[in-house]
N, C-alpha and C positions, 0 to 999 in steps of 0.2 A: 454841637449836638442840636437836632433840629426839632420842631416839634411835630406830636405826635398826638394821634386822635385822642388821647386824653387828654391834654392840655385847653380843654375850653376856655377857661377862662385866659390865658396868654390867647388865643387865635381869636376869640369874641373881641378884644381889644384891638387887633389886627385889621379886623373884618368891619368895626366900627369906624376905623381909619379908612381903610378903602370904599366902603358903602356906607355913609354918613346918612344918607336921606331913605335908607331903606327899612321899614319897620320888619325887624325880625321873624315876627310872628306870621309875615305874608311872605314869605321865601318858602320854596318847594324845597326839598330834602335835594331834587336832583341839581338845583344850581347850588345850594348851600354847599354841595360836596364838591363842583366842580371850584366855587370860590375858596377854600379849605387848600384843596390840592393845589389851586392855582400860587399858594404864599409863596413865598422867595424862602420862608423857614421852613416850610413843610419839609418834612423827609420820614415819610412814614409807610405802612406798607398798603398799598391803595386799598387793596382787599379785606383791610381790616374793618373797613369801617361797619360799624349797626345803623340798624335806627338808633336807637339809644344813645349810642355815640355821640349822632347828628343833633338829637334832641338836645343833649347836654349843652353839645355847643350853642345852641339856637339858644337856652335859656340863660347864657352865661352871657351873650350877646344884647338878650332883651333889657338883663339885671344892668351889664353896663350903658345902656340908653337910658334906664330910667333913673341911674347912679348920676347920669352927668345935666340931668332935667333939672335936679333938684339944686 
């Protein structure tokens, strides 16, 4: 079972792996969604996504950068 645009916080973990030097909060919605789709575990339905969605993940992504600062 793959993940799915509610799983922010499994894909923020993901996404901190593959883009290590990128500060969350300066990523556009449109690359965040192409890096999301682009996981090896995504399997969702592309058209689901919201903002909201997006945002979730982006905070879920910020929470673990400043998780792993400390």
């Amino acid at each position: 079972m793959g993940l799915k645009w509610d799983d922010s916080e499994d894909i923020a973990a993901l996404l901190i792996e593959e883009h290590p030097e990128i500060n969350p909060l300066e990523v556009r919605f449109t690359d965040l969604y192409r890096w999301v789709t682009e996981l090896d575990d995504f399997d969702d339905d592309l058209k689901a996504s919201t903002e909201g969605k997006l945002e979730a993940i982006q905070m879920a992504w910020l929470e673990e950068v400043n998780d792993r600062r400390e």
